[in-house]
Each structure stands twice: as C-alpha cells, then as structure tokens.
C-alpha positions as CSV (number, residue, x, y, z in Angstrom):
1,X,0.0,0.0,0.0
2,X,2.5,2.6,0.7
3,X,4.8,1.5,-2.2
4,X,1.6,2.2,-4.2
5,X,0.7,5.5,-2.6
6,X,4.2,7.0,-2.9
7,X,4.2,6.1,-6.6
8,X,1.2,8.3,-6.8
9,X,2.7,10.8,-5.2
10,X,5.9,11.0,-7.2
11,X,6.0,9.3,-10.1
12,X,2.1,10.0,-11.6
13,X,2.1,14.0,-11.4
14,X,0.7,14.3,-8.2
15,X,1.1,18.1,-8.3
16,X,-1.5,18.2,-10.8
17,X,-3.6,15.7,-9.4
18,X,-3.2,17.8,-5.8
19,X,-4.2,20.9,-8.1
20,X,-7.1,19.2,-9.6
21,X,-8.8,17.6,-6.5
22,X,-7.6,20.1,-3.7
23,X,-9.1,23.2,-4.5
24,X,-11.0,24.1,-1.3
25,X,-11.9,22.8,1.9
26,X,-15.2,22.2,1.5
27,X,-14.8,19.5,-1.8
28,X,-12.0,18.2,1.0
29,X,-14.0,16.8,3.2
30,X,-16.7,16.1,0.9
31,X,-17.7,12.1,0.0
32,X,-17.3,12.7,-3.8
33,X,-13.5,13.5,-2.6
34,X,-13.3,10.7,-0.2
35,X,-14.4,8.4,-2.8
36,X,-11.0,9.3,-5.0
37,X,-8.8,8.0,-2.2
38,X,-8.7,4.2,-1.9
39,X,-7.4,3.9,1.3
40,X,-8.0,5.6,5.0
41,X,-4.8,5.9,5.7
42,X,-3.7,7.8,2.0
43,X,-7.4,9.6,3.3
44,X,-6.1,10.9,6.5
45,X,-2.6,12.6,4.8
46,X,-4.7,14.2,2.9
47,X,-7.2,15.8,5.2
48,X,-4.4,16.9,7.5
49,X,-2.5,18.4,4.0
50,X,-5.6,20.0,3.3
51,X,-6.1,21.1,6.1
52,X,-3.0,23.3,6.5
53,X,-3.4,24.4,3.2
54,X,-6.9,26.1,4.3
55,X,-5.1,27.7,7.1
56,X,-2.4,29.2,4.8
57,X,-4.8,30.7,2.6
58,X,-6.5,32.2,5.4
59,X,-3.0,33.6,6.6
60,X,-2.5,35.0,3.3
61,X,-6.1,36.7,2.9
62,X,-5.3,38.1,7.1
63,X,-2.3,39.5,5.7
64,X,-3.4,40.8,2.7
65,X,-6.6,42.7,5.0
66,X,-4.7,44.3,7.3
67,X,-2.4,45.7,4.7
68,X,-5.1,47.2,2.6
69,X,-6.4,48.3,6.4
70,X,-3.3,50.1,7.4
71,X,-2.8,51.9,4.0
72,X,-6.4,53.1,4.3
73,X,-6.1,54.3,7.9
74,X,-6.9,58.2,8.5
75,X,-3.0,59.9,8.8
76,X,-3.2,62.5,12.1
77,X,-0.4,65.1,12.6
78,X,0.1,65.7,16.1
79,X,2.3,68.9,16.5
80,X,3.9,68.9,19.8
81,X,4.2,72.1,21.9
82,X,5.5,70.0,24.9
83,X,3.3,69.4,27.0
84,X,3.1,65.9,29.2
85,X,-0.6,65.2,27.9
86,X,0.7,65.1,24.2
87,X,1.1,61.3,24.0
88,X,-2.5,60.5,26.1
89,X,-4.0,62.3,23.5
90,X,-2.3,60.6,20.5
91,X,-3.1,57.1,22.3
92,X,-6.9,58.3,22.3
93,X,-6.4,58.6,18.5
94,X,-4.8,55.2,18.2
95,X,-7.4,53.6,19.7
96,X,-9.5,54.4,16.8
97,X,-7.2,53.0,14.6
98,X,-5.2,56.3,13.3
99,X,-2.2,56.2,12.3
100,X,-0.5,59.3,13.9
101,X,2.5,61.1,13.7
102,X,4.1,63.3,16.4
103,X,6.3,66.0,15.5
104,X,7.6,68.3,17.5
105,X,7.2,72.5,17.2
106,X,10.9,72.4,16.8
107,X,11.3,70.4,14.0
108,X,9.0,72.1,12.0
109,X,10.0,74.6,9.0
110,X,7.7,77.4,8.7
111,X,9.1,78.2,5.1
112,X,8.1,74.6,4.2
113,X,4.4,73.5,5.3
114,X,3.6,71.5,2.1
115,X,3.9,68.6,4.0
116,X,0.7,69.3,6.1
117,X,-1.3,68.1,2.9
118,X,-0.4,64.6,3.5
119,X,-2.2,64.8,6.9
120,X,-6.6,64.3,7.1
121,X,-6.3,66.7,9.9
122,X,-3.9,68.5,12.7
123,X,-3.9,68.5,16.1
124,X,-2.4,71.6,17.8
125,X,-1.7,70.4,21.5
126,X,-1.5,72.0,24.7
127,X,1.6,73.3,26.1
128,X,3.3,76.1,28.3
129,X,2.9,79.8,27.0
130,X,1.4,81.7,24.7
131,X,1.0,81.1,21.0
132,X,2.8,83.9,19.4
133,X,5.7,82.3,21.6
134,X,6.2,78.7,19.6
135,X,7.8,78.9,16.7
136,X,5.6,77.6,14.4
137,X,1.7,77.3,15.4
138,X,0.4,80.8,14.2
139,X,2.5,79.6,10.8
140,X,1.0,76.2,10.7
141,X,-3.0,77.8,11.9
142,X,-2.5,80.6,8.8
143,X,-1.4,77.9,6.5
144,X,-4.4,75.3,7.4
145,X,-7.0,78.1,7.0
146,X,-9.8,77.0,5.0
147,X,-7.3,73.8,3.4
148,X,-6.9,71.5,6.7
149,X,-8.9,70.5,9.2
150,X,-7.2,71.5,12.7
151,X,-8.1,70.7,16.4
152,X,-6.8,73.1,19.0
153,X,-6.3,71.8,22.4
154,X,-5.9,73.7,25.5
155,X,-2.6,76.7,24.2
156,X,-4.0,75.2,20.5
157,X,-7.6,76.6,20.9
158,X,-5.6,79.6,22.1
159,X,-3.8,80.2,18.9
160,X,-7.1,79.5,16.6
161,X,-8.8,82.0,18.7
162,X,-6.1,84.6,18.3
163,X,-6.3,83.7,14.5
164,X,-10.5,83.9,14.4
165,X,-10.1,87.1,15.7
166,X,-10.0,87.3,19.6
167,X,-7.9,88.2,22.4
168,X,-5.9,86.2,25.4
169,X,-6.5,87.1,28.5
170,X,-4.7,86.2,32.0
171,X,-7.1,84.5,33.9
172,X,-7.4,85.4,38.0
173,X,-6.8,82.2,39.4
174,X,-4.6,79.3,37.2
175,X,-6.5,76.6,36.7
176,X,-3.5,73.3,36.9
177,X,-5.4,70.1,37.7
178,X,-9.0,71.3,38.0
179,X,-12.2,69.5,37.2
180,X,-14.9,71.8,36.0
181,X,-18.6,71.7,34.3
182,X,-19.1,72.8,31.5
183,X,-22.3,74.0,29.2
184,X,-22.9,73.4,26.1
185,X,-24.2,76.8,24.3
186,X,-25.2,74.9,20.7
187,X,-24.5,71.6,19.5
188,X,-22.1,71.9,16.7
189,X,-19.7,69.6,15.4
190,X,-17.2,68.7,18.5
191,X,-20.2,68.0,20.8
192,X,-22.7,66.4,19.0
193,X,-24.4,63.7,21.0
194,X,-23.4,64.5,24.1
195,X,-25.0,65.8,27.7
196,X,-25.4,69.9,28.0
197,X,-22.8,69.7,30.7
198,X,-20.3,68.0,30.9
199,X,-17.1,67.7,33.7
200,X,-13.5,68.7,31.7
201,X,-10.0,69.2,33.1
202,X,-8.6,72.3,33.2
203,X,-5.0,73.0,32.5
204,X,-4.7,76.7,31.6
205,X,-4.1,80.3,33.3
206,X,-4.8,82.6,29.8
207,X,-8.2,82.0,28.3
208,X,-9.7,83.6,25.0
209,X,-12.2,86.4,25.0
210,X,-14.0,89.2,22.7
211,X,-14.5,86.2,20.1
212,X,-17.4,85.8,17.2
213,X,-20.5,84.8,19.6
214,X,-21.7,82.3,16.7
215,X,-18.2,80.7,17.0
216,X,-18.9,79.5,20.7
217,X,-20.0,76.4,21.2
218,X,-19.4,75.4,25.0
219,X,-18.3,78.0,28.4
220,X,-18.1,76.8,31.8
221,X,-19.8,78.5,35.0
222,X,-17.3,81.6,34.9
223,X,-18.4,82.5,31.3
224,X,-14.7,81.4,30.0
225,X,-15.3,79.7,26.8
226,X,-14.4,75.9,26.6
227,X,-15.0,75.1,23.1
228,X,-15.1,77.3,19.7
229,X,-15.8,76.4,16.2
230,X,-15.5,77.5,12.7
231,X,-16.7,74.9,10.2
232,X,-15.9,78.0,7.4
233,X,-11.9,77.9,8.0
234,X,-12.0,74.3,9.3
235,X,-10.4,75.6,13.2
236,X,-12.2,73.4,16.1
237,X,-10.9,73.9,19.3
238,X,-11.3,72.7,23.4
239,X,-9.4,75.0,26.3
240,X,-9.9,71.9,28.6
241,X,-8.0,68.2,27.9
242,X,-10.2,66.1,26.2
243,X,-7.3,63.1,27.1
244,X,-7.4,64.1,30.4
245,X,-9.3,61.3,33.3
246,X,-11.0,64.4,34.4
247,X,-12.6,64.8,31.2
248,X,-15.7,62.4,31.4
249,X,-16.3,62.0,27.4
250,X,-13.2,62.9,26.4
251,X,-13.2,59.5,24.2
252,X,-16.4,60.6,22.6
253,X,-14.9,64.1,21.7
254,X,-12.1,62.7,20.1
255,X,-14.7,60.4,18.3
256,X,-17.0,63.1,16.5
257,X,-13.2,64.8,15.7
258,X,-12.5,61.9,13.8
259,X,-15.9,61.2,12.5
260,X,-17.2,64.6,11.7
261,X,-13.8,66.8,11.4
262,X,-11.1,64.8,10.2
C-alpha cells in the first residue's frame, strides 16, 4: 500500500492531481472527494495536508486585510508644543485606529508647510505659553486656513482663537489640575451627542475672549469659553483636555473629531 501511494505521489504527477482535487476545503472533506482516495490511511494525509493548506490561505487573505487596512487608515499630525498630555492624547487617537505622527514644534519649517497636505487633519496640543511664543503654530493655523482641518487643544484653541479674531487674557486664578462643568451653548460639530454639561479638566491660566458669539459652542460657570468652532476655516478647538481622566467624554470628543472633522 505505501509502495503504491508514494508512486502516486511522485511518479504519476501528483502536483496536478493535488491541483485538480484540492481546490477548497469544502470538496475536502466532501464524499465525492473521499471516494477518490482508496485507502483511510492515504485519506487521512490528505485531510491533514488540506487542512493546512486552508489555514495558509486564510494567513495570506489576514495578511493581505490588514495591509489594505493600514494603507487606508486616516493619517493625524500631532504637532507637539511639549506638554506631558501630548502622547495620552495621541493614544486616544490610536485607539481608533489612526495612524499618527508626532512632531515636534521644533522640527518644524515654517518656510516649508507643504507637508501638512499629506495629513486628514492636525492637532495643535497644549503646552506652556502663549501662541505667538512657539515657533511655528500661528504659521501652521494661517497655513491650514480653510485647506486642513485643525483641532486646537488647551494653548492650541488659544492660537485659533487669536487667529479667528480674539484676544488672550490672564485668567485670576490658574487653573493646573482642576475638574470643572461645562455648558454646552449649541451643538455643533465637537459635541454632538453628548450631555449639556459635561465635567472637563482644566489645565490653563490665559483663556480667550471678545471672540465671534456664533463661534462659541461650550463656556463653563465663569463664562470662559471651553470650546469654539469654525466649520468656514476648518479651526475646532477645546481649552480643557479632552485626554485628560478628568474629562468624562473625552473619548467621545475625540470620536465626533474623527468622525465629523477629520
């Protein structure tokens, strides 16, 4: 028997006999295919080779998906101002499957901004200061106008509020570390579906004021404006940490950025 199954094997073209009766699974382990095999021993080496040979298909079609799934993942620019929330915020984005890149204000050319095109949207993040003080945000907000789609958080609302025509302001007390509520003043685009108030954390001492009233879309109990929106020039922006474990849907912000923004 195995002197006869070998010569199958080797000497009768079995590679076009594996071709012709191997195809899928299915006509595998189905009794027309059974019935071609004489024996259950020649039966079984072939239900096992099949078998693997299922498995490396499926291998191939996995890798193949998650290829075509990373090359059609939404590219984020996360422009670093240095601040210690910078990489929460860029894991909030991975978790919806983004694929993100960090750079940092430093490393960033005024003179040559092209680059930003590659990018679905950009995220301006907090950090210490003021906006006209980093080298390149003002460059990168004037640039974007109208083209990209940019989130401000915290100094990067800031910076599209100087830009959309208002003014910083020192605030009386610095706000490092503090949960607040705040109130929704429309719906808009960054807080669609969610509660009219909602607890945020605060990280800031300046704040923006004397701003379009019909750019407003969320202040807290002090009347300092939390959230601001142009849908015109594409310039979204949150003075509180939507990253932030203070922030109690700071998940579904980043969502509807992603979603409705980017």
């Amino acid at each position: 028997m195995l002197r006869g199954f070998f010569n199958r094997i080797v000497f009768k073209g079995s590679v076009q006999w594996v071709k012709r009766y191997l195809t899928t699974y299915e006509q595998l382990i189905s009794c027309d295919y059974c019935r071609r095999i004489r024996s259950n021993w020649s039966r079984g080496v072939w239900y096992i080779y099949g078998l693997f040979h299922k498995i490396a298909r499926l291998m191939r079609y996995e890798a193949n998906f998650v290829k075509v799934k990373q090359m059609n993942k939404m590219r984020v620019l996360v422009v670093d101002f240095y601040d210690s929330f910078v990489f929460n915020l860029v894991h909030y984005f991975e978790s919806f499957g983004c694929q993100v890149e960090v750079i940092s204000d430093a490393e960033i050319n005024i003179n040559e901004l092209d680059f930003l095109n590659g990018f679905q949207g950009i995220t301006l993040s907090p950090g210490p200061g003021l906006p006209q003080e980093t080298r390149s945000m003002m460059a990168i907000i004037a640039y974007c106008r109208g083209r990209i789609p940019v989130l401000g958080v915290c100094l990067g609302m800031q910076g599209l509020g100087i830009d959309l025509g208002g003014t910083l302001y020192n605030l009386a007390s610095i706000r490092h570390g503090v949960s607040q509520t705040m109130f929704k003043q429309k719906d808009g685009v960054l807080l669609c579906d969610l509660p009219n108030q909602i607890e945020v954390g605060l990280y800031h001492s300046w704040a923006i004021k004397e701003i379009d009233p019909n750019l407003i879309t969320a202040i807290d109990a002090d009347g300092v404006l939390m959230a601001i929106e142009n849908p015109i020039t594409k310039q979204f922006g949150v003075q509180f940490h939507p990253e932030s474990v203070m922030t109690a849907k700071g998940m579904e912000i980043v969502r509807n950025v992603l979603s409705k923004i980017f």
